[in-house]
DSSP file (Angstrom, degrees, kcal/mol; ACC not computed):
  #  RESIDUE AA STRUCTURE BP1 BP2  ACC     N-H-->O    O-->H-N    N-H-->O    O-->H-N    TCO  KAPPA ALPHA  PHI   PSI    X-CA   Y-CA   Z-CA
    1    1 A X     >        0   0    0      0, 0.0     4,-2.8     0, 0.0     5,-0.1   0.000 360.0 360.0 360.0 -38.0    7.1    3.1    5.9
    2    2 A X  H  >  +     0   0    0      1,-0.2     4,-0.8     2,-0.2     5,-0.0   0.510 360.0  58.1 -88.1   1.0    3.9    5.7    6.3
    3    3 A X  H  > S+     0   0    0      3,-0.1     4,-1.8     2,-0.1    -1,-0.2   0.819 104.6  46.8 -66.4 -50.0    2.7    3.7    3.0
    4    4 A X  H  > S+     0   0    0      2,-0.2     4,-1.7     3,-0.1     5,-0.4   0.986 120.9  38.4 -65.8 -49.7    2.8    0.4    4.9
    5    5 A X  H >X S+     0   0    0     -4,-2.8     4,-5.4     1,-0.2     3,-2.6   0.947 112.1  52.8 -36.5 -69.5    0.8    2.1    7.9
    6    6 A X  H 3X S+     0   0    0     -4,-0.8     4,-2.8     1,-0.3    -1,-0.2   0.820 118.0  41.6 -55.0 -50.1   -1.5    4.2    5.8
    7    7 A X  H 3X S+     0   0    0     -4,-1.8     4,-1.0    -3,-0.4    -1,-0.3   0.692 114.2  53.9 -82.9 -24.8   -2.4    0.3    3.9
    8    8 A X  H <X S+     0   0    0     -3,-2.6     4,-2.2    -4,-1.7     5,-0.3   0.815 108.8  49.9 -66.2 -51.5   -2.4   -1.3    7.6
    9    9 A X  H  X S+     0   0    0     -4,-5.4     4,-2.8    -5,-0.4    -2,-0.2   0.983 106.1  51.4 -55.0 -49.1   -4.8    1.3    8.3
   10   10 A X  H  X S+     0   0    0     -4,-2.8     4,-3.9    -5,-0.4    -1,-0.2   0.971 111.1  49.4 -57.1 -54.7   -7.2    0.6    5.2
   11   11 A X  H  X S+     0   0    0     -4,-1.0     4,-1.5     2,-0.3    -1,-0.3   0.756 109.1  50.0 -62.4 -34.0   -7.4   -3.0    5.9
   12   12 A X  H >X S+     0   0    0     -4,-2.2     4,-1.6    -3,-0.2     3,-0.7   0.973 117.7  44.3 -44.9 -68.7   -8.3   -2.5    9.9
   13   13 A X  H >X S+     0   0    0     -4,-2.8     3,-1.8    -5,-0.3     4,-1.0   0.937 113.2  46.0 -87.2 -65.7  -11.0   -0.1    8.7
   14   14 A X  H 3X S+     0   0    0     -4,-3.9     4,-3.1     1,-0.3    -1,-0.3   0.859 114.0  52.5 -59.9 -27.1  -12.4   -2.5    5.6
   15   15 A X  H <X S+     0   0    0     -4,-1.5     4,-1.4    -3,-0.7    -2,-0.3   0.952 111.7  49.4 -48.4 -49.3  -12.3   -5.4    8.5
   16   16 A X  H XX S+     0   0    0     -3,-1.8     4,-1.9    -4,-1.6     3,-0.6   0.875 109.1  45.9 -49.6 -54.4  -14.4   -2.8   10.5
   17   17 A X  H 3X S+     0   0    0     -4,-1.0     4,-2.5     1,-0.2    -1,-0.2   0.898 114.8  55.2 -55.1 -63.2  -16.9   -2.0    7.8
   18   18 A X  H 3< S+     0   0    0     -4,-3.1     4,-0.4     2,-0.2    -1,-0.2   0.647 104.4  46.7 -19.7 -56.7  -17.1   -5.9    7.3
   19   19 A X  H << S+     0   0    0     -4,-1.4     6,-0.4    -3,-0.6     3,-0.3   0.850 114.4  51.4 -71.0 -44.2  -17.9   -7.0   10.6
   20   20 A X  H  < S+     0   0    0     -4,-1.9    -2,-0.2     1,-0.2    -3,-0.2   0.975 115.5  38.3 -25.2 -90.6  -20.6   -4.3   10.8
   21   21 A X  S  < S+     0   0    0     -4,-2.5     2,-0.3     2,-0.1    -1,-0.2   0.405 112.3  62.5 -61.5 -17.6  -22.3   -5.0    7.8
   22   22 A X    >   -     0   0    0     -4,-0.4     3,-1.3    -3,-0.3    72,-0.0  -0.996  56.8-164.8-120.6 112.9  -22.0   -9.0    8.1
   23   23 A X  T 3  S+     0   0    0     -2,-0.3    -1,-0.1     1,-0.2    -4,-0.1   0.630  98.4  51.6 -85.7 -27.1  -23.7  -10.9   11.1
   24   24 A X  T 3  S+     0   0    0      1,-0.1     2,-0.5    69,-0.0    65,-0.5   0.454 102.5  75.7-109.4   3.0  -21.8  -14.0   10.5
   25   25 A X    <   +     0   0    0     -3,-1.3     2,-0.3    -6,-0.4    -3,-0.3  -0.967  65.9 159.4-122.0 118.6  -17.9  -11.6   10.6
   26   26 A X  B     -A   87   0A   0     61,-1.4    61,-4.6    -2,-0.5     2,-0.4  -0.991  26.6-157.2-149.6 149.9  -17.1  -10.7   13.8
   27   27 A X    >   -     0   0    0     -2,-0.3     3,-0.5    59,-0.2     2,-0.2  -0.816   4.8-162.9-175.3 179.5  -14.4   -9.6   15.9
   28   28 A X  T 3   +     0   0    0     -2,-0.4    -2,-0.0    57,-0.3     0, 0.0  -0.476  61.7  58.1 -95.2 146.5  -13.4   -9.5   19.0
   29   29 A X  T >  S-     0   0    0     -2,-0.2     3,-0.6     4,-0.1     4,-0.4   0.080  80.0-130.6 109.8  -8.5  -10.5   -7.3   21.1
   30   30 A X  T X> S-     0   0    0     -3,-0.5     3,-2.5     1,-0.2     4,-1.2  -0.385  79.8  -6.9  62.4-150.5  -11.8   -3.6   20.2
   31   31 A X  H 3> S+     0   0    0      1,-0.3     4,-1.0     2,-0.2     3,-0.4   0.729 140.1  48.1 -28.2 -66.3   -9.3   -1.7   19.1
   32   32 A X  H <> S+     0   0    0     -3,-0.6     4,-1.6     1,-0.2    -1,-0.3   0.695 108.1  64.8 -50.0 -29.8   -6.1   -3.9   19.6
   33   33 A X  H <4 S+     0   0    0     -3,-2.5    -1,-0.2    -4,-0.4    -2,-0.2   0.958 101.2  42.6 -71.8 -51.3   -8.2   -6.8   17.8
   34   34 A X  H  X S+     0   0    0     -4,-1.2     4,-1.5    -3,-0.4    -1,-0.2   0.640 110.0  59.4 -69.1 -29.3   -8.6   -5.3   14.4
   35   35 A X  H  < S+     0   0    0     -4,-1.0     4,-0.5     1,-0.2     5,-0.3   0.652 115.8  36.3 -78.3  -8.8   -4.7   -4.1   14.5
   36   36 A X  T  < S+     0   0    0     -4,-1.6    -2,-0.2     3,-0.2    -1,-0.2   0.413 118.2  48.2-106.5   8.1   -3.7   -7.9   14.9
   37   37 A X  T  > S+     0   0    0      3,-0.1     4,-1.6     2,-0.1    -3,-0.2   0.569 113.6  46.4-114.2 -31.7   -6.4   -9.4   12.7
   38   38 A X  H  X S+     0   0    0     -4,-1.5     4,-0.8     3,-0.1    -2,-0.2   0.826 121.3  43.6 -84.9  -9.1   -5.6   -6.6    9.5
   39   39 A X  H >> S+     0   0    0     -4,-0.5     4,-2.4     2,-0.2     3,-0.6   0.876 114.7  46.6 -79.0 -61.2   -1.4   -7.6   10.2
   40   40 A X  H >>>S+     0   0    0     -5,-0.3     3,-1.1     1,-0.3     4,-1.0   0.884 116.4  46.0 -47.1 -65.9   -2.0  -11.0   10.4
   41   41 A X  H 3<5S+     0   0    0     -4,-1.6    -1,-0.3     2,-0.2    -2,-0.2   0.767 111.3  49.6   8.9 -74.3   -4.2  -10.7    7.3
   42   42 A X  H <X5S+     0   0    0     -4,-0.8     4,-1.7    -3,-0.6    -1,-0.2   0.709 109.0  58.4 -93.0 -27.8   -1.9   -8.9    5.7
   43   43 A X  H X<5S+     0   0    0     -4,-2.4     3,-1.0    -3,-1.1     4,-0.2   0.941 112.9  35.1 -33.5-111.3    0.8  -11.6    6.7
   44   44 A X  T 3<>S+     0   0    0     -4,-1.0     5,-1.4     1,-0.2    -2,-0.2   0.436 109.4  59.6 -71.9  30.4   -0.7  -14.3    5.2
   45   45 A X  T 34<S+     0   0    0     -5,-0.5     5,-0.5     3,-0.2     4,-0.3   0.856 109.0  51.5-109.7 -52.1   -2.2  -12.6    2.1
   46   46 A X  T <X5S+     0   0    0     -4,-1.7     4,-1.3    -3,-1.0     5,-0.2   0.904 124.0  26.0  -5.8-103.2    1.6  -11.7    1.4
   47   47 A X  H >>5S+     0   0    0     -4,-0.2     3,-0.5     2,-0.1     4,-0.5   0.737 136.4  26.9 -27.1 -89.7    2.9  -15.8    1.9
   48   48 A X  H 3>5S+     0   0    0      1,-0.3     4,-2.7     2,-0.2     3,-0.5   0.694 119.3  53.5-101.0 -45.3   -0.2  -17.7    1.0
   49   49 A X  H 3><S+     0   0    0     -5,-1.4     4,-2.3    -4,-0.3    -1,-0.3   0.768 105.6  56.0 -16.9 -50.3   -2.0  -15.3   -1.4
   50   50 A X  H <X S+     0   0    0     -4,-1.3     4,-2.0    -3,-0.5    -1,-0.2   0.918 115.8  36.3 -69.5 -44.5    0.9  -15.1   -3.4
   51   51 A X  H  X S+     0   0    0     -4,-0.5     4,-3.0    -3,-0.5     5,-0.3   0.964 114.8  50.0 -53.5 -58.1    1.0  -19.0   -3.8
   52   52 A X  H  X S+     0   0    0     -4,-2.7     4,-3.0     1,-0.2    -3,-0.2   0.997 114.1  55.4 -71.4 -56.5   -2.7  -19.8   -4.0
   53   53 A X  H  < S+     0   0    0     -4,-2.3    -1,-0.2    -5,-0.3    -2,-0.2   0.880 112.1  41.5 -36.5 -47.9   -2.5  -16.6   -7.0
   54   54 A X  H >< S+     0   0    0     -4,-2.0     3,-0.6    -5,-0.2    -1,-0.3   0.936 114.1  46.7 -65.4 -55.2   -0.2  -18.1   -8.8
   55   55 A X  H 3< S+     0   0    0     -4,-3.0     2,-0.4     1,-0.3     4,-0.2   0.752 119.4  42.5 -41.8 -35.7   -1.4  -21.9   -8.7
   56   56 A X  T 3X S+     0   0    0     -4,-3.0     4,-1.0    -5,-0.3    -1,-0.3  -0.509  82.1 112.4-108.4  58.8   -5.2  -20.9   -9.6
   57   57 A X  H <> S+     0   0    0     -3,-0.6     4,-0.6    -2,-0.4    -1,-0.2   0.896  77.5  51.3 -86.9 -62.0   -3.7  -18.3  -12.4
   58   58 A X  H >> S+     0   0    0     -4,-0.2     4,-2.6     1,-0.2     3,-1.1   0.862 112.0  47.9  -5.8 -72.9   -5.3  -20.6  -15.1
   59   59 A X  H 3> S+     0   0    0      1,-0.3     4,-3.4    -4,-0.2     8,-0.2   0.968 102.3  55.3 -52.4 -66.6   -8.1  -20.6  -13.5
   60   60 A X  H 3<>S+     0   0    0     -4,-1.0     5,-1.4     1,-0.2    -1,-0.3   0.377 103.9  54.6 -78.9  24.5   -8.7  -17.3  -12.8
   61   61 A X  H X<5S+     0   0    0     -3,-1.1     3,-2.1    -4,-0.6    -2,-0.2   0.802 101.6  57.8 -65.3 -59.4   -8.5  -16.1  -16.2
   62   62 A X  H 3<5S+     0   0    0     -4,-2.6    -2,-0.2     1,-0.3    -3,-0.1   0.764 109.7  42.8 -71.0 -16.8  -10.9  -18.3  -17.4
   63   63 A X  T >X5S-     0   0    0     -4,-3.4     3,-4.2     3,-0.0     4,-0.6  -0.330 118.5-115.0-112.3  61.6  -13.6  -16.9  -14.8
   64   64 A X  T <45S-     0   0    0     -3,-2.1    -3,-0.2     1,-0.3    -2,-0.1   0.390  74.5 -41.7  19.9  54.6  -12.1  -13.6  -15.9
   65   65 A X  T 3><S+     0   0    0     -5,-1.4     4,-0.6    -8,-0.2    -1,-0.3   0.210 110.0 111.3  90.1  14.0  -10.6  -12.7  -12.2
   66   66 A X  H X>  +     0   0    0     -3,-4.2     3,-1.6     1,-0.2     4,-0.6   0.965  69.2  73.4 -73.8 -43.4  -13.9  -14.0   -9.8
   67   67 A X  H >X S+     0   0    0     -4,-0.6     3,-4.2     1,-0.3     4,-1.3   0.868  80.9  69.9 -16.6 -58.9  -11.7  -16.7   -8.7
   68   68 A X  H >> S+     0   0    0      1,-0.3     4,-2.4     2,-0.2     3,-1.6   0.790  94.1  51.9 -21.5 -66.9  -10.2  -14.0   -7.0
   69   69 A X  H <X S+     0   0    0     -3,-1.6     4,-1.6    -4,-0.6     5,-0.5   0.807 103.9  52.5 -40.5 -39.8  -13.2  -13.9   -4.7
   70   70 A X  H <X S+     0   0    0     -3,-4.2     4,-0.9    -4,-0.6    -1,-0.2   0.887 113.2  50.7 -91.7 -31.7  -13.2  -17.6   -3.7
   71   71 A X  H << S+     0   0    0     -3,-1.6    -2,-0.2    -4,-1.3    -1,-0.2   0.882 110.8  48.4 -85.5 -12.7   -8.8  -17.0   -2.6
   72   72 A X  H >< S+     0   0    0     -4,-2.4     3,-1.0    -5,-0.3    -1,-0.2   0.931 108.0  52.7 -57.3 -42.1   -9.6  -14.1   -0.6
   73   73 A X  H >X S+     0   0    0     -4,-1.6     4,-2.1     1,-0.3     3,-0.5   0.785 111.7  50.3 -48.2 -47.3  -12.4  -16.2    1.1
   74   74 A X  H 3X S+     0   0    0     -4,-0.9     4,-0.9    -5,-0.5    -1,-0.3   0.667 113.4  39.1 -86.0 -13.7   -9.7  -18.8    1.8
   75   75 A X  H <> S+     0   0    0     -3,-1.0     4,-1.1     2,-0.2    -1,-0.3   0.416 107.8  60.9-113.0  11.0   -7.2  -16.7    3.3
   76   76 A X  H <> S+     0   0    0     -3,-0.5     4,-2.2     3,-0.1     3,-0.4   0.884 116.6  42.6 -90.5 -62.7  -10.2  -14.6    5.3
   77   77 A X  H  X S+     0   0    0     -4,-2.1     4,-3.1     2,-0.3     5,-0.3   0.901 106.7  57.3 -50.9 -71.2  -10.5  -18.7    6.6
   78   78 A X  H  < S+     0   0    0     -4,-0.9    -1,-0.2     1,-0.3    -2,-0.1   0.832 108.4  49.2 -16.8 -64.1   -6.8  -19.3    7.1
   79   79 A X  H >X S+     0   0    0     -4,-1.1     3,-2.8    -3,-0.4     4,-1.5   0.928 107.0  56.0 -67.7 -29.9   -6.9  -16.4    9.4
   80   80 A X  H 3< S+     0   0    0     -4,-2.2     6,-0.2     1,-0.3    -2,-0.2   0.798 104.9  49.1 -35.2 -46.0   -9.5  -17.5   11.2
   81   81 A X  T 3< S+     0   0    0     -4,-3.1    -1,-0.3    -5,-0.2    -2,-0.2   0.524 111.8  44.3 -90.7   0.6   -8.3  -20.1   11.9
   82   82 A X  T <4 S+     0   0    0     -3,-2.8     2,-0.4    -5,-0.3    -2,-0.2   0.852 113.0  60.7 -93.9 -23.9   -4.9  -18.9   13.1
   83   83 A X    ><  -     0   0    0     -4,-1.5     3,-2.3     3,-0.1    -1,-0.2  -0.819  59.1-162.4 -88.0  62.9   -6.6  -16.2   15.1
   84   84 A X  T 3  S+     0   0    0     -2,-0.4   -56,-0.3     1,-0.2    -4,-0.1   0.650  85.7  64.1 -69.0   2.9   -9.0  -16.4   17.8
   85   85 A X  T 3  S+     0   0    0    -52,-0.1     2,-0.5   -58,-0.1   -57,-0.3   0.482  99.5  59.5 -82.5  -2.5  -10.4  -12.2   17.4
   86   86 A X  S <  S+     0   0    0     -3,-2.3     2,-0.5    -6,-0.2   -59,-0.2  -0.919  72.2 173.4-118.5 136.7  -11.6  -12.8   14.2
   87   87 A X  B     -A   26   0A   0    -61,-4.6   -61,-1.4    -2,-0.5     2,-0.3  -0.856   8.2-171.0-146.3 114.8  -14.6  -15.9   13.9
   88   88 A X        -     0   0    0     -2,-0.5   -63,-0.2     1,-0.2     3,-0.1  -0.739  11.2-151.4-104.2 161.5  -16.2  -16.3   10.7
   89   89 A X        +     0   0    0    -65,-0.5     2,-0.3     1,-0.4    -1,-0.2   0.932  67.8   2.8-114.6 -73.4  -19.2  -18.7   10.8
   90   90 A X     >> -     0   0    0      1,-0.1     5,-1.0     2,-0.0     4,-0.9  -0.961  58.0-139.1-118.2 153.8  -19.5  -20.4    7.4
   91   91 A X  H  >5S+     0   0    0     -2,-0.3     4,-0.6     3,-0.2    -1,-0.1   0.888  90.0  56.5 -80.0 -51.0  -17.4  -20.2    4.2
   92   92 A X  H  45S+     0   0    0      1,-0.1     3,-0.1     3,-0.1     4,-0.1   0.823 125.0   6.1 -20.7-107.2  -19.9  -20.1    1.5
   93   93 A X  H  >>S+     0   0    0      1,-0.2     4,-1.2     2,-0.2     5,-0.5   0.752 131.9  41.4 -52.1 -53.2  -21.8  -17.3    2.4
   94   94 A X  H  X5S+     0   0    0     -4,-0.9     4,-1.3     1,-0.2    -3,-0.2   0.864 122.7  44.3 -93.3 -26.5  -20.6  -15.3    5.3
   95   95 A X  H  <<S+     0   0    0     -5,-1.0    -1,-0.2    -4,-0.6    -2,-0.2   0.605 113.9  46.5 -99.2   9.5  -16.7  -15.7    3.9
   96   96 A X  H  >5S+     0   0    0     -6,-0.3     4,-1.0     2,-0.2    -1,-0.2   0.783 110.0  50.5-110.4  -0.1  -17.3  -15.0    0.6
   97   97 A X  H  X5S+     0   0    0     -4,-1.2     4,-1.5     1,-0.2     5,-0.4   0.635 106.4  59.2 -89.6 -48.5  -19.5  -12.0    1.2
   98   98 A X  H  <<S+     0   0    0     -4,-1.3    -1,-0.2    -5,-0.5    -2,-0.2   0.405 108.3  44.8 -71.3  19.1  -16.6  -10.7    3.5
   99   99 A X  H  > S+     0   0    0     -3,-0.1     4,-2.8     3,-0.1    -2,-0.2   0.469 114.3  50.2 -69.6 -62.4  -14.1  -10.9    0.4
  100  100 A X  H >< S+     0   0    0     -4,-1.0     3,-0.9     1,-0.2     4,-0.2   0.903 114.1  43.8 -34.2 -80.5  -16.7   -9.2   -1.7
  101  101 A X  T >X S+     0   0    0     -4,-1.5     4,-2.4     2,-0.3     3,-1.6   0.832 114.6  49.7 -29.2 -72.9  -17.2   -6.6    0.9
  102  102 A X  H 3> S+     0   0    0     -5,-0.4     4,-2.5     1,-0.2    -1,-0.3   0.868 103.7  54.5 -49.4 -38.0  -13.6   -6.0    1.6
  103  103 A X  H << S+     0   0    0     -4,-2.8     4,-0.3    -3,-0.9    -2,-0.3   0.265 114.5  42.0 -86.9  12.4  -12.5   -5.6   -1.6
  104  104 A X  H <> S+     0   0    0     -3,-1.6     4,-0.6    -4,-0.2    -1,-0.2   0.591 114.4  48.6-108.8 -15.6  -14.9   -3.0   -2.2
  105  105 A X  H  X S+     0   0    0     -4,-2.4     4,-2.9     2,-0.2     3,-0.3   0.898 112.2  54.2 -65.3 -59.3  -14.5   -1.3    1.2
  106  106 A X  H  X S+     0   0    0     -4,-2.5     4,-1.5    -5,-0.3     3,-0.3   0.897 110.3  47.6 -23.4 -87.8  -10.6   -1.4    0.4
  107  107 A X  H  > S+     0   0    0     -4,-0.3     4,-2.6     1,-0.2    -1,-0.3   0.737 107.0  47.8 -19.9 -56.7  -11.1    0.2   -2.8
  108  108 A X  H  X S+     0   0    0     -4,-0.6     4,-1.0    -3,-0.3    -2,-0.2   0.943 118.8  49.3 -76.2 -55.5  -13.4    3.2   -1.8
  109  109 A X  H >X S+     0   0    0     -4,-2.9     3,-2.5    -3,-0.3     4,-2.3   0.963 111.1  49.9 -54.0 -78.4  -10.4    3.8    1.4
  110  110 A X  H >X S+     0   0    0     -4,-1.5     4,-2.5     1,-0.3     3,-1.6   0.847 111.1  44.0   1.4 -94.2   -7.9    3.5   -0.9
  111  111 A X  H 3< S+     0   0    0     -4,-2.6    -1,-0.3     1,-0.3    -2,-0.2   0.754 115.4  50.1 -53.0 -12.6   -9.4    6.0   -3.2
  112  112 A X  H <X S+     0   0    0     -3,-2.5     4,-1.4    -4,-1.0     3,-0.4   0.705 104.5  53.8 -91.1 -24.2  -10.3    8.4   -0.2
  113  113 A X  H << S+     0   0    0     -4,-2.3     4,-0.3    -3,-1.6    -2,-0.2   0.767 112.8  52.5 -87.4  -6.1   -6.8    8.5    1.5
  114  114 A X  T  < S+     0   0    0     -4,-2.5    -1,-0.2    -5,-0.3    -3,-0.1   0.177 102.9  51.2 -83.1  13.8   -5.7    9.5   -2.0
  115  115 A X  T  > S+     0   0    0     -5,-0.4     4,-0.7    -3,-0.4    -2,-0.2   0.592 118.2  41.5-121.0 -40.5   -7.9   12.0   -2.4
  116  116 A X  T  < S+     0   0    0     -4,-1.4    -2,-0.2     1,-0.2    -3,-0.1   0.722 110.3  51.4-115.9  14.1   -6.8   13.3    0.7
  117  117 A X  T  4 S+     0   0    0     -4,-0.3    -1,-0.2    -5,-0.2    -3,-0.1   0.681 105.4  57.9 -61.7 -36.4   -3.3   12.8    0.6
  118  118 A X  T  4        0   0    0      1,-0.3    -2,-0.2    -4,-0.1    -3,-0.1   0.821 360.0 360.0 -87.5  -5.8   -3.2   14.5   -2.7
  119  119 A X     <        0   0    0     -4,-0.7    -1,-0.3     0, 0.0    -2,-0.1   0.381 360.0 360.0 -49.6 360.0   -4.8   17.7   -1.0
């Protein structure tokens, strides 16, 4: 259970970093916003993630896992659109630069709550 938090947490915080850093990723609700936009998230990147991974597997071999980037982008959209605290502008750019962005903020949390975990 303090794994699912601690991973709840990392995803709030790379959303944070995101929105900051990206003019066209924002969102809205303060605190409360960011815990219902990284669960919802985390929602459908569970369901629909798991689907879309599988279907495009082909694919993303053959562009040696950047696919990846283009289904994050697509479930970043998904929520958007289920969500009104998160509003992403355009999908090219602003949602494929928030995938980028996350999955390197993600990373870097990750590898810091382990670091101080292992402490």
């Amino acid at each position: 259970m303090r794994s699912i938090l601690i991973r709840w947490l990392i995803i709030g915080l790379a959303f944070a970093v995101t929105a900051w850093l990206l003019n066209g990723v924002t969102i809205s609700g303060g605190l409360w916003g960011y815990v219902w936009v990284s669960a919802l998230f985390g929602i459908v990147n569970v369901i629909l993630g798991s689907i879309l991974r599988l279907i495009s597997l082909p694919l993303t071999i053959i562009t040696l896992g950047l696919f990846l980037i283009v289904i994050n982008a697509v479930l970043l959209e998904i929520t958007d659109a289920i969500t009104s605290d998160l509003t992403i502008n355009s999908f090219f750019w602003d949602a494929i630069w928030a995938s980028i962005i996350m999955s390197i903020a993600t990373v870097i949390l990750e590898y810091a709550f382990d670091a101080v975990s292992a402490r």
